[in-house]
Short mmCIF file of the C-alpha atoms (twelve columns), coordinates in Angstrom:
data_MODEL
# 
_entry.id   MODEL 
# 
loop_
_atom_site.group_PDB 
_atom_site.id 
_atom_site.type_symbol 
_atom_site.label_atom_id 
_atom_site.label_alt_id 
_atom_site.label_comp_id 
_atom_site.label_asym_id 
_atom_site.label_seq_id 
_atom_site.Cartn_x 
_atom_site.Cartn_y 
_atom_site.Cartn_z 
_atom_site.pdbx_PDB_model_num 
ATOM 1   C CA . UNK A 1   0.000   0.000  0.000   1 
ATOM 2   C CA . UNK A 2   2.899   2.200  0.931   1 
ATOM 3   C CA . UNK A 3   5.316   1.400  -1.353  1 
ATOM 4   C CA . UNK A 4   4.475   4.064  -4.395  1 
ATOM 5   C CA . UNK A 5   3.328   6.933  -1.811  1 
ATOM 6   C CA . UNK A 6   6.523   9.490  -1.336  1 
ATOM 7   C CA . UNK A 7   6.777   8.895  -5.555  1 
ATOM 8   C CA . UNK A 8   2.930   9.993  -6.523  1 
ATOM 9   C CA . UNK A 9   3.434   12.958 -3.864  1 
ATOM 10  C CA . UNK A 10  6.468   13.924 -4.950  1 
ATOM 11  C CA . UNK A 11  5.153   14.344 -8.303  1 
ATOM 12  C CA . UNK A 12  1.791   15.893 -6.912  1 
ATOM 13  C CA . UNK A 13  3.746   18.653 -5.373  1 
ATOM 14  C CA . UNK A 14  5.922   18.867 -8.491  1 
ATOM 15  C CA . UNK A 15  2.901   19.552 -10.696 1 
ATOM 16  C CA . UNK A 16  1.793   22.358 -8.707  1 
ATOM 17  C CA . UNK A 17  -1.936  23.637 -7.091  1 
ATOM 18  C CA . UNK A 18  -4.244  21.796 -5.429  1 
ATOM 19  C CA . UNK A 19  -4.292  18.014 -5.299  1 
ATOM 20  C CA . UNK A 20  -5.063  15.388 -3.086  1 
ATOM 21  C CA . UNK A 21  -5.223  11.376 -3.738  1 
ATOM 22  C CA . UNK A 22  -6.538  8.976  -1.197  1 
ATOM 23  C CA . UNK A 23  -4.541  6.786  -0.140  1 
ATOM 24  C CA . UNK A 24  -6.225  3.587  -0.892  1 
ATOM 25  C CA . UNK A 25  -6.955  0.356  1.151   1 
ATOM 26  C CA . UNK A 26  -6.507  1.969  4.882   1 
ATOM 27  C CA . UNK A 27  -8.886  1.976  7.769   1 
ATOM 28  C CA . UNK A 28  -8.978  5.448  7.620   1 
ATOM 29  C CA . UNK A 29  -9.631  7.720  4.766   1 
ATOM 30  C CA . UNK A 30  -6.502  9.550  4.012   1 
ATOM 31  C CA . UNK A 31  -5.614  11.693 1.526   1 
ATOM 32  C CA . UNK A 32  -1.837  13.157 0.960   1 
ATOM 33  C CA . UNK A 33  -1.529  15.948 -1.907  1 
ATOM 34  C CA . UNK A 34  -0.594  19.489 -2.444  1 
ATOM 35  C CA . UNK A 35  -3.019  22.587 -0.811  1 
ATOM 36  C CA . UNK A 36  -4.149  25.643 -2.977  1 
ATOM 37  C CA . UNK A 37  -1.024  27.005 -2.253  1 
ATOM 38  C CA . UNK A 38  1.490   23.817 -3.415  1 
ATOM 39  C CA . UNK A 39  2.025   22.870 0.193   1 
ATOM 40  C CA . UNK A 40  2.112   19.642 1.400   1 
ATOM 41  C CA . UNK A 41  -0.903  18.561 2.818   1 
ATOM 42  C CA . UNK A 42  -1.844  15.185 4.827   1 
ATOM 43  C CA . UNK A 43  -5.543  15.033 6.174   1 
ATOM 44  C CA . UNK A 44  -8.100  12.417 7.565   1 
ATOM 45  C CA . UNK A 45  -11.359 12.890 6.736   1 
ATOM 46  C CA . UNK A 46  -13.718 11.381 9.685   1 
ATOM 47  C CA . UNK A 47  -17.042 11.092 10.988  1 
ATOM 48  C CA . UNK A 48  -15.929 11.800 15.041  1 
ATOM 49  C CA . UNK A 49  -14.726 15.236 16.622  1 
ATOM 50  C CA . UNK A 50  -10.750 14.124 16.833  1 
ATOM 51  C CA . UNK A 51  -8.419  15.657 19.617  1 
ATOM 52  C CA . UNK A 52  -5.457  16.719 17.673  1 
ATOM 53  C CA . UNK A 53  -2.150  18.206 19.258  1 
ATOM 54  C CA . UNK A 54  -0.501  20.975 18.233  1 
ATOM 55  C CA . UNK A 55  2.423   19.575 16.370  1 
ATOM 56  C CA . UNK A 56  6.037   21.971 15.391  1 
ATOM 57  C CA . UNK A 57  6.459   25.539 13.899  1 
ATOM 58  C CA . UNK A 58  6.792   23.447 10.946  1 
ATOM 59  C CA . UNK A 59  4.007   21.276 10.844  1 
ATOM 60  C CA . UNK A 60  0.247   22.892 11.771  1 
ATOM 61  C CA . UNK A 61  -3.247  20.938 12.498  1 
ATOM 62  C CA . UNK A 62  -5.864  22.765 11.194  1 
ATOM 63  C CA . UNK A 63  -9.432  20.814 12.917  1 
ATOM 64  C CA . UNK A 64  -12.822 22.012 11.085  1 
ATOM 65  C CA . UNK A 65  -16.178 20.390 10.732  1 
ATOM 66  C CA . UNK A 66  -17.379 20.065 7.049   1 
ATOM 67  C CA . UNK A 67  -21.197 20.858 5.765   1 
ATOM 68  C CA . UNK A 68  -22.098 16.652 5.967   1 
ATOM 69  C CA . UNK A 69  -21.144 17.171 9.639   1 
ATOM 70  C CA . UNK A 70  -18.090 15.008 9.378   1 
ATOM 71  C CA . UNK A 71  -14.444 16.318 10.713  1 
ATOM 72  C CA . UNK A 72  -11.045 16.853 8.390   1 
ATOM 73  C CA . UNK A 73  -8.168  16.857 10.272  1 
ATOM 74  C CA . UNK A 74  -5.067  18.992 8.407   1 
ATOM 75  C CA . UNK A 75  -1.302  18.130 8.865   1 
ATOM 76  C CA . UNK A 76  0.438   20.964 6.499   1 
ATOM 77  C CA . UNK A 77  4.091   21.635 6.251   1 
ATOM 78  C CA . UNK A 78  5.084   25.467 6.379   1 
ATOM 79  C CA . UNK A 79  8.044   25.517 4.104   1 
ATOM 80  C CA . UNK A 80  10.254  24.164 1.638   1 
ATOM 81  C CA . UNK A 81  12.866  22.784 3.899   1 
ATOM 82  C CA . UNK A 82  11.576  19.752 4.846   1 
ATOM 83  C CA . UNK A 83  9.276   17.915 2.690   1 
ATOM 84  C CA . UNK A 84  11.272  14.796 1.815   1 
ATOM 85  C CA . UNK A 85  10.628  14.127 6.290   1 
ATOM 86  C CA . UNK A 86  7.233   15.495 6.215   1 
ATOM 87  C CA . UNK A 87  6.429   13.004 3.536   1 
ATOM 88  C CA . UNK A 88  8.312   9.990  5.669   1 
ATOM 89  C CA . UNK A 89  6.573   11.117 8.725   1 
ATOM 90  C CA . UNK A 90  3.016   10.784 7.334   1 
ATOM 91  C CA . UNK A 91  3.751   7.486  5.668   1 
ATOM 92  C CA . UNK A 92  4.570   5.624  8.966   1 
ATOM 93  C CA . UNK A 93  1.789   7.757  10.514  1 
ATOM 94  C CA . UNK A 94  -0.308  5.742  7.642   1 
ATOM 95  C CA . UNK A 95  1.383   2.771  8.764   1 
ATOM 96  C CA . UNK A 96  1.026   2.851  12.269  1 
ATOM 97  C CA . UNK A 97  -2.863  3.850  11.960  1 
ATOM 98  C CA . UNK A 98  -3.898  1.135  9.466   1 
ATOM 99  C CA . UNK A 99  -3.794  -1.825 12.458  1 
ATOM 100 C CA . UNK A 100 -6.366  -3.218 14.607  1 
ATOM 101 C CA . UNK A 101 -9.911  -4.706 13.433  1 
ATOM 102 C CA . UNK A 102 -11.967 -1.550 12.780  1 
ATOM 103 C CA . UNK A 103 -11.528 2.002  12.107  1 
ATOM 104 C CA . UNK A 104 -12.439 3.216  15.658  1 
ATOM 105 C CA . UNK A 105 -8.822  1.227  16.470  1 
ATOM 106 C CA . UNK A 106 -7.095  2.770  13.752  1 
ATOM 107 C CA . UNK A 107 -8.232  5.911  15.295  1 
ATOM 108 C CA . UNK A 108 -6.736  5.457  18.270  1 
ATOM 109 C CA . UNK A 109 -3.238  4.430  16.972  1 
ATOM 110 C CA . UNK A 110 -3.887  7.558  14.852  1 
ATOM 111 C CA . UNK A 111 -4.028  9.793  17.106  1 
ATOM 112 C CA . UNK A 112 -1.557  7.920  19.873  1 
ATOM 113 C CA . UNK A 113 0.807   8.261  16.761  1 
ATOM 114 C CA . UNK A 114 0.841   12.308 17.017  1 
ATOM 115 C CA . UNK A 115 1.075   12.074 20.319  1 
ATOM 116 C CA . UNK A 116 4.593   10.736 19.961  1 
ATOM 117 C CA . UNK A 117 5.197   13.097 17.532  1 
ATOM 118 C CA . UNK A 118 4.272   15.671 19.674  1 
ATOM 119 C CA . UNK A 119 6.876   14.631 22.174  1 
ATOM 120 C CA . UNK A 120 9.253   14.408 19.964  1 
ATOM 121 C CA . UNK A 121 9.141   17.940 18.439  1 
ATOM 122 C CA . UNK A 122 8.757   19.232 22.088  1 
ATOM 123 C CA . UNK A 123 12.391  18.463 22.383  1 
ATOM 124 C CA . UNK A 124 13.494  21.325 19.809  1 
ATOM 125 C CA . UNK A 125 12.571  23.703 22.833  1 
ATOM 126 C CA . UNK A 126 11.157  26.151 20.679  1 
ATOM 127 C CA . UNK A 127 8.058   27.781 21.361  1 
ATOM 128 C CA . UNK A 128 6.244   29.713 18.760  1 
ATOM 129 C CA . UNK A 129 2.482   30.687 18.582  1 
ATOM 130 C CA . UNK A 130 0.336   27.920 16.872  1 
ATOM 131 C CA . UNK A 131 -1.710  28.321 13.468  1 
ATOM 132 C CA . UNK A 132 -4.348  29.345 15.338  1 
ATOM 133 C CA . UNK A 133 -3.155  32.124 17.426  1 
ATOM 134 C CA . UNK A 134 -0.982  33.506 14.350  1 
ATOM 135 C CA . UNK A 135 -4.342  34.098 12.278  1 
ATOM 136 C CA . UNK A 136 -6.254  35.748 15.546  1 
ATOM 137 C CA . UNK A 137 -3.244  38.301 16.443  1 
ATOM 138 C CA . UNK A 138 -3.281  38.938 12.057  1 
ATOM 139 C CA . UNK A 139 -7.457  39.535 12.371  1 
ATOM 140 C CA . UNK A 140 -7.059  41.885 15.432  1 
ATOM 141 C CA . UNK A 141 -3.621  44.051 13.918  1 
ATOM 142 C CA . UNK A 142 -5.606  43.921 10.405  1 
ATOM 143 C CA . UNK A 143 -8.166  45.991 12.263  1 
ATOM 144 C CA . UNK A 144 -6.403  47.970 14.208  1 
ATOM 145 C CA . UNK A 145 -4.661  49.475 11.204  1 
ATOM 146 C CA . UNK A 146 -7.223  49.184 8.118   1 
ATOM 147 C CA . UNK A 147 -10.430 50.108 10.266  1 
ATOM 148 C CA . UNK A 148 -9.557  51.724 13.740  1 
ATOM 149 C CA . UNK A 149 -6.727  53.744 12.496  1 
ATOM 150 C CA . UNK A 150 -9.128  55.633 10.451  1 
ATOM 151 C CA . UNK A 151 -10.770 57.171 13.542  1 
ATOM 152 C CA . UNK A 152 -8.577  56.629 15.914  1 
ATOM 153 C CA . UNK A 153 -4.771  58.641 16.437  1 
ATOM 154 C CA . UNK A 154 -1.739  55.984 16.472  1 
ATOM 155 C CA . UNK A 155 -1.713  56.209 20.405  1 
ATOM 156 C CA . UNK A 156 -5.413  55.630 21.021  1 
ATOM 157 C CA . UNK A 157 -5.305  52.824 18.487  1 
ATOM 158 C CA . UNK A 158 -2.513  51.633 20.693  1 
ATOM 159 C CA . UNK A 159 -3.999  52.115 24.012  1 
ATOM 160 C CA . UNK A 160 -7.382  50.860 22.767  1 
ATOM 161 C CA . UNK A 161 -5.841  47.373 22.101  1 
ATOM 162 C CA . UNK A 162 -6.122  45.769 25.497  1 
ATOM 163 C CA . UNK A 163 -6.943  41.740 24.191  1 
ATOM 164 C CA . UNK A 164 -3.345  40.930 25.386  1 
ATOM 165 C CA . UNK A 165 -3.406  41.788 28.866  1 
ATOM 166 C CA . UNK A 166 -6.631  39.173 28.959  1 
ATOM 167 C CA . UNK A 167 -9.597  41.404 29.038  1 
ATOM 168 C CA . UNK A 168 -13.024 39.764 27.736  1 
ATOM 169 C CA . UNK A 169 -13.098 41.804 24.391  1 
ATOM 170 C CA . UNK A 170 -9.902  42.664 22.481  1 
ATOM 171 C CA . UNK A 171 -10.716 46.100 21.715  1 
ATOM 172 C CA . UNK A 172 -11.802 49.233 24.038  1 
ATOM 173 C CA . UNK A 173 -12.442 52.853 22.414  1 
ATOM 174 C CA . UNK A 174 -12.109 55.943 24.023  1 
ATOM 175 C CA . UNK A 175 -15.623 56.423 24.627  1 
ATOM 176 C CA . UNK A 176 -16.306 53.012 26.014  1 
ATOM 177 C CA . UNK A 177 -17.351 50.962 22.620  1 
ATOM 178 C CA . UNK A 178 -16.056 47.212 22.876  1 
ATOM 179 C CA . UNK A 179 -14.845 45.288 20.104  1 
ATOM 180 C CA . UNK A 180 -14.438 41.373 19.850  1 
ATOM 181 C CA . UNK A 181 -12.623 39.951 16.828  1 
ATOM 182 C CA . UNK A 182 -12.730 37.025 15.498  1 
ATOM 183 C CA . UNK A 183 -10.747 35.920 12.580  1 
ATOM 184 C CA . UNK A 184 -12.191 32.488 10.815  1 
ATOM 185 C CA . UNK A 185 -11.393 31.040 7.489   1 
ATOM 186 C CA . UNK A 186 -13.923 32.285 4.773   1 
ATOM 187 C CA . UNK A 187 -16.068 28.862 4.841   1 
ATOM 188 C CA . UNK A 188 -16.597 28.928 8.407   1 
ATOM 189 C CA . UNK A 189 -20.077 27.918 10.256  1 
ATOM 190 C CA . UNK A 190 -19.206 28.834 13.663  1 
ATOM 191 C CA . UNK A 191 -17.287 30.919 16.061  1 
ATOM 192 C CA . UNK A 192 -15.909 29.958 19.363  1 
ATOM 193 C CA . UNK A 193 -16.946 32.000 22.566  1 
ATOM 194 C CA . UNK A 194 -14.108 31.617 25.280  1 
ATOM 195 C CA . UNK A 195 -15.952 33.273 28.189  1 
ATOM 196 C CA . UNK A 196 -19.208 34.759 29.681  1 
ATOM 197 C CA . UNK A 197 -18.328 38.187 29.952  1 
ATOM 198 C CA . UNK A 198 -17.074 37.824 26.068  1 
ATOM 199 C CA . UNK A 199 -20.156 38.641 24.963  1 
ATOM 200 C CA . UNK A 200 -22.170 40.201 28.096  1 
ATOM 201 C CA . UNK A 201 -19.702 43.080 29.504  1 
ATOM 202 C CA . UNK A 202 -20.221 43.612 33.156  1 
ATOM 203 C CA . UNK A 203 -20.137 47.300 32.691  1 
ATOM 204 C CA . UNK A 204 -22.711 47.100 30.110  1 
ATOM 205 C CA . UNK A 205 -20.868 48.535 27.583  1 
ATOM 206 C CA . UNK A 206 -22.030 49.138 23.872  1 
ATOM 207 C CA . UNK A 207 -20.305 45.645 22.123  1 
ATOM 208 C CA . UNK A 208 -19.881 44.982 18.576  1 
ATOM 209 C CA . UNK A 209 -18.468 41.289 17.230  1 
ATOM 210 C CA . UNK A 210 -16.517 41.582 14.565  1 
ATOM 211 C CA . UNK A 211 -15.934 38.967 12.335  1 
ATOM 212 C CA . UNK A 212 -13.091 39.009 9.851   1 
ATOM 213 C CA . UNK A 213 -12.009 36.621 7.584   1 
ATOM 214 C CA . UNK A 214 -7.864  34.955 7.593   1 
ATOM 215 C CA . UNK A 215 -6.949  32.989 5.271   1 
ATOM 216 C CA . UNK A 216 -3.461  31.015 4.600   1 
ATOM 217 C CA . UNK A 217 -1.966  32.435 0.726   1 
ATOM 218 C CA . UNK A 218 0.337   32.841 -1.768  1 
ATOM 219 C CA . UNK A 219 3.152   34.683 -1.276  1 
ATOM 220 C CA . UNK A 220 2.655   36.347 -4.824  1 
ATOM 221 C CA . UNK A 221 -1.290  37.270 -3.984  1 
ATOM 222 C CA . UNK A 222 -2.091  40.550 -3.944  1 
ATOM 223 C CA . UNK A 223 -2.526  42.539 -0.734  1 
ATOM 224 C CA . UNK A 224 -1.349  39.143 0.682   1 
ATOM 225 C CA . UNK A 225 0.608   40.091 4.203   1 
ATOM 226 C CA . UNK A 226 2.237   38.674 7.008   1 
ATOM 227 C CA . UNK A 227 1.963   38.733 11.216  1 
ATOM 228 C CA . UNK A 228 5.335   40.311 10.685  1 
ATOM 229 C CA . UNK A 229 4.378   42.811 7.736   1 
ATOM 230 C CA . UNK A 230 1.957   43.945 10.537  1 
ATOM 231 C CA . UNK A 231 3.719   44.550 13.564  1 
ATOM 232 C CA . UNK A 232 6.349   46.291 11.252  1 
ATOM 233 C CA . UNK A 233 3.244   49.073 9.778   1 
ATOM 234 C CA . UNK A 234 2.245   49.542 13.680  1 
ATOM 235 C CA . UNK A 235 5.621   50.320 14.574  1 
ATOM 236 C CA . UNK A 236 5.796   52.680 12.248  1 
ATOM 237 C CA . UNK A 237 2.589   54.225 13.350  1 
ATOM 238 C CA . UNK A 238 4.027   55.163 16.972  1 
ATOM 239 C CA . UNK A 239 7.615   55.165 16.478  1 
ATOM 240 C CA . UNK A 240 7.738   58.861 17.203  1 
ATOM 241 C CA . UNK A 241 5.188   58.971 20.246  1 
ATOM 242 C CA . UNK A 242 7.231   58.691 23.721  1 
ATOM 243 C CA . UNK A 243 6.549   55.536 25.174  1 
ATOM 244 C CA . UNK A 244 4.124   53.858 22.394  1 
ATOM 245 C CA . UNK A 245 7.320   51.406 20.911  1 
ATOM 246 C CA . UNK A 246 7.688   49.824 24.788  1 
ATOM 247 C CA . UNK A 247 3.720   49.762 25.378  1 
ATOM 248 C CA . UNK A 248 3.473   47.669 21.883  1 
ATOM 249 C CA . UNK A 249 6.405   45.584 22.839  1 
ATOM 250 C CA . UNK A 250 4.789   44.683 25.739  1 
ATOM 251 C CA . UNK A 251 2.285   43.507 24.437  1 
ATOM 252 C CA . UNK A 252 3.783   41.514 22.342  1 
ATOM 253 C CA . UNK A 253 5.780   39.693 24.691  1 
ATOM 254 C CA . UNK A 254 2.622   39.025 26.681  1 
ATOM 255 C CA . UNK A 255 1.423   37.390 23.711  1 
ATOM 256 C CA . UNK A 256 4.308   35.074 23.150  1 
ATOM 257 C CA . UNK A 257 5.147   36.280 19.827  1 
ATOM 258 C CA . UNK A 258 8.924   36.819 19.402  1 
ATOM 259 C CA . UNK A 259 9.330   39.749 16.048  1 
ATOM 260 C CA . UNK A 260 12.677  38.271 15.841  1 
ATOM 261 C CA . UNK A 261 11.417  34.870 14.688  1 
ATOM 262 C CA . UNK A 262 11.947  34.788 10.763  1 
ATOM 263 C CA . UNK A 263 9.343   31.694 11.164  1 
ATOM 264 C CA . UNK A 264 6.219   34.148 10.726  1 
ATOM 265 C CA . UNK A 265 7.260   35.811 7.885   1 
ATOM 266 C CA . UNK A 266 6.917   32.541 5.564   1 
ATOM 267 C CA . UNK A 267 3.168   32.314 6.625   1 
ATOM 268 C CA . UNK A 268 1.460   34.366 4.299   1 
ATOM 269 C CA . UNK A 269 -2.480  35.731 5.009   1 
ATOM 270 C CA . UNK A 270 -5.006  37.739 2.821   1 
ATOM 271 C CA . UNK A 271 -7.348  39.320 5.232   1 
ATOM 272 C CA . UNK A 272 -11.120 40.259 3.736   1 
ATOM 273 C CA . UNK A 273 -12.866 43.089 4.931   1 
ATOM 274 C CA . UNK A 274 -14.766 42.672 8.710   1 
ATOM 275 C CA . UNK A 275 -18.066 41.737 9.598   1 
ATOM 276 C CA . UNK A 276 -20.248 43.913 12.041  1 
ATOM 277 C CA . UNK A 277 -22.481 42.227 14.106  1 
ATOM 278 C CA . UNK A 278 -24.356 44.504 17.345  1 
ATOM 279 C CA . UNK A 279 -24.552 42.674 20.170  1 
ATOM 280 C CA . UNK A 280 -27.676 44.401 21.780  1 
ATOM 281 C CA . UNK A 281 -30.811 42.460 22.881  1 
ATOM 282 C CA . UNK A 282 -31.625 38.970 21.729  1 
ATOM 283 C CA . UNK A 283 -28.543 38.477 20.349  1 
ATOM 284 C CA . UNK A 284 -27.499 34.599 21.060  1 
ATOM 285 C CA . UNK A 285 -25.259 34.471 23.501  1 
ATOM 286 C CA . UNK A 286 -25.074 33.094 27.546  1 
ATOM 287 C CA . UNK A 287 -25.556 36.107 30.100  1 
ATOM 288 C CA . UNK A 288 -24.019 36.423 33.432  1 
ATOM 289 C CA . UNK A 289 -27.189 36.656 35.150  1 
ATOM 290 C CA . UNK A 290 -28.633 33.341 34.216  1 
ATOM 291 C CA . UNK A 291 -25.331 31.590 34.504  1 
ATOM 292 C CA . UNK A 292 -25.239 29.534 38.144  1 
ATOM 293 C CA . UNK A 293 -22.615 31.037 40.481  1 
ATOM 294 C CA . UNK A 294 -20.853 27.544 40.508  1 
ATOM 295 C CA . UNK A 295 -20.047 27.570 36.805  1 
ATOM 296 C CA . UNK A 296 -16.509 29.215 36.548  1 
ATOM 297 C CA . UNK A 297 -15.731 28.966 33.099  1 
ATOM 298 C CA . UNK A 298 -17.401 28.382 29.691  1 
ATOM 299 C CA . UNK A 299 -16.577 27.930 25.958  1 
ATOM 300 C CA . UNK A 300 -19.349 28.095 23.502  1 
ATOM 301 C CA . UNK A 301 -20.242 28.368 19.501  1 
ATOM 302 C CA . UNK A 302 -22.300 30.338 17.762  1 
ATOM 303 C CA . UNK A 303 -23.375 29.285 14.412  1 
ATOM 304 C CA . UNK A 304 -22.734 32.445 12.081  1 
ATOM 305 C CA . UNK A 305 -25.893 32.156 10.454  1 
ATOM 306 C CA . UNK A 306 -27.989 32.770 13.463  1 
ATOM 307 C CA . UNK A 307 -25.942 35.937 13.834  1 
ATOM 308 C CA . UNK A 308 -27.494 37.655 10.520  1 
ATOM 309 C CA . UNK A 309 -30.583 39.715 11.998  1 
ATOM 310 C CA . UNK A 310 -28.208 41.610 13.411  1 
ATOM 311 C CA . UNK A 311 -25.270 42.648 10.694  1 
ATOM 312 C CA . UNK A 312 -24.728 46.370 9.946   1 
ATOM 313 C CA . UNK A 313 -23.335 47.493 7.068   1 
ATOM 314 C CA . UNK A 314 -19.968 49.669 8.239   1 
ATOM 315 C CA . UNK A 315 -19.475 53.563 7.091   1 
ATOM 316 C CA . UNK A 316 -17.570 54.738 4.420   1 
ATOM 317 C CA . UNK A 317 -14.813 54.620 6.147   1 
ATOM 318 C CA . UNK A 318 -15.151 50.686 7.067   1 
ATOM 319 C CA . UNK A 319 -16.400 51.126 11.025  1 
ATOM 320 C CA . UNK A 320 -19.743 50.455 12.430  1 
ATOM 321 C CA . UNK A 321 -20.037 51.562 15.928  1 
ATOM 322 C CA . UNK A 322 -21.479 49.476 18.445  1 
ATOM 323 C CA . UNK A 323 -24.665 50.924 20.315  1 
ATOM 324 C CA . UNK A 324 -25.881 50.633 23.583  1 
ATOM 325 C CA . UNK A 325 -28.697 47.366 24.197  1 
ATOM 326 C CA . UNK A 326 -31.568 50.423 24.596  1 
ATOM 327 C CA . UNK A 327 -31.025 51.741 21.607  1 
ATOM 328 C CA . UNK A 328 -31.291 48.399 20.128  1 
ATOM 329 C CA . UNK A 329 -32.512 48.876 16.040  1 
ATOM 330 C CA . UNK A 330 -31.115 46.139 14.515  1 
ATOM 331 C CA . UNK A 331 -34.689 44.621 13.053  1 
# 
C-alpha cells in the first residue's frame, strides 16, 4: 500500500496547485496531496470530533467540521525545507494507523501516533504561537490598522488594544465601545466564545463582534501580508510617540510572539474586509445573570448564520459603531 506513496506525492507537489489522492486500502480515509497554495498537505477525513495536538512551527493541524457534519483533520508543512521528512513522517503515521480490526482502532493508533510526535518535536525547545493564534493576532492588527486607524490617532489605536493583557473583548475605544474579533477562514459555520463576559460586559458597555475573515496564501497574492508585515506598519505608526514602541512591545511579549522569529514571515495571510455584528438584545449568547454562580468557566459556539438579523453594514470609512442594548434597532 505504501510502497508508491513518497513517488505519486512527490510528483503531486511537483505539478503544482491543489491536489489530493486517497490513499487507498486503509482503515482510515486519508488523503496526501498538495493545498491551494502547493504545500504539502496530509488530512483524515472522519465522521468523530478528533483531539489533535498541536504539532512543530513546521508542521500545523488545522481541525474544522465540514457541511455533511463530518471532521477533516489537516497536517500541512510550512516551508520548503523539509518535505522529503514530512512526507516519511506521514507514511509511517499511515502505517502505524492502518492496524487493529476496525476504524475506531485505527483511530486510536492515529491519534496515539501524534502524540509521539508531539513529544518528539517538544524536544526542539522552541516555542512559537500555533496556526491558530498567528491568524487571531493577524485579524485583530488587520483591524487595528485598516479600520480603527481611520478614527482613531496611532496612540489611542494603541492604548485601545487591550486583548493581550486578557480582558473579555480585544478592543476598548475611548468612549467606552467594545470590540471582539474574530478571525475564521472564509467557509466557516461557527465561532468559538471563550468566556461569559465575552459577549455580556459587566459594565454594560455598547459591544460589537466583529468577524473578519484569515486565510493562509500565496506569497505572490495581492494585498497578501504577514503577522510580521503587521507589527512592522504599527511600529511605524508610533515610532515617534514617547513611550508607544515599549507599550506595543509589551504587548507583544505578553502574547508570546517573538518579532525576531523569521518563522512568521513565511506564513502568508489575505485578510477580507470585517463583519459587524451589534450585540444588543436577543442576540445569542449566555448572560451572566442566568449563569449559576458555581459555573466558573465556559466555551461556547455560535453558528454564524444565526448571527445575521443583526449585521450592519460599516461607514464609508469601514467602522460600524457598536450601540448601547436600549437603543437596540437592529430589526
Amino acid at each position: 500500500m505504501f510502497e508508491n506513496v513518497k513517488e505519486v506525492w512527490t510528483g503531486m507537489l511537483a505539478e503544482g496547485g491543489a491536489r489530493q489522492r486517497l490513499l487507498d486500502g486503509h482503515l482510515l480515509h486519508l488523503y496526501y496531496g498538495a493545498d491551494a497554495v502547493s504545500k504539502p498537505i496530509f488530512f483524515l477525513i472522519t465522521s468523530q470530533k478528533p483531539a489533535i495536538p498541536e504539532l512543530s512551527r513546521v508542521v500545523s493541524v488545522d481541525r474544522r467540521e465540514r457541511q455533511d457534519g463530518s471532521w477533516i483533520v489537516a497536517l500541512t508543512l510550512e516551508g520548503d525545507l523539509f518535505a522529503d521528512t514530512f512526507m516519511g513522517l506521514c507514511i509511517e503515521l499511515s502505517r502505524q494507523s492502518n492496524r487493529g480490526s476496525s476504524p475506531a482502532e485505527a483511530m486510536q493508533h492515529f491519534i496515539q501516533t501524534l502524540e509521539q510526535w508531539k513529544e518528539i518535536f517538544a524536544k526542539s525547545g522552541v516555542r512559537r504561537l500555533s496556526q491558530e493564534q498567528i491568524r487571531g493576532l493577524v485579524g485583530e492588527l488587520s483591524f487595528a490598522l485598516d479600520t480603527l486607524g481611520n478614527h482613531l490617532g496611532p496612540l489611542e489605536m494603541l492604548n485601545s488594544w487591550q486583548g493581550p493583557f486578557g480582558t473579555a473583548q480585544d478592543f476598548r475605544l475611548p468612549g467606552g465601545e467594545l470590540f471582539e474579533v474574530k478571525s475564521v477562514h472564509s467557509l466557516s459555520r461557527w465561532i468559538r466564545i471563550s468566556s461569559i463576559d465575552q459577549l455580556d460586559p459587566q459594565n454594560k458597555a455598547p459591544l460589537a463582534l466583529v468577524v473578519i475573515p484569515v486565510e493562509s496564501c500565496d506569497p505572490q497574492m495581492d494585498k497578501s501580508t504577514t503577522l510580521l508585515e503587521l507589527v512592522a506598519r504599527f511600529r511605524e505608526l508610533i515610532k515617534s510617540i514617547d513611550g508607544a514602541a515599549a507599550a506595543f512591545e509589551q504587548r507583544l511579549e505578553v502574547l508570546g510572539l517573538d518579532p525576531l522569529d523569521e518563522y512568521y514571515s513565511s506564513l502568508h495571510f489575505f485578510v477580507s474586509k470585517p463583519r459587524f455584528f451589534g450585540v444588543v438584545g436577543d442576540f445569542p449568547r449566555l448572560r451572566r445573570a442566568f449563569v449559576p454562580n458555581a459555573v466558573d468557566q465556559v466555551v461556547y459556539r455560535l453558528p454564524l448564520a444565526a448571527l445575521e438579523g443583526f449585521l450592519h453594514e460599516p461607514d464609508a470609512t469601514g467602522l460600524w459603531m457598536p450601540i448601547n442594548e436600549s437603543d437596540d434597532t437592529h430589526v
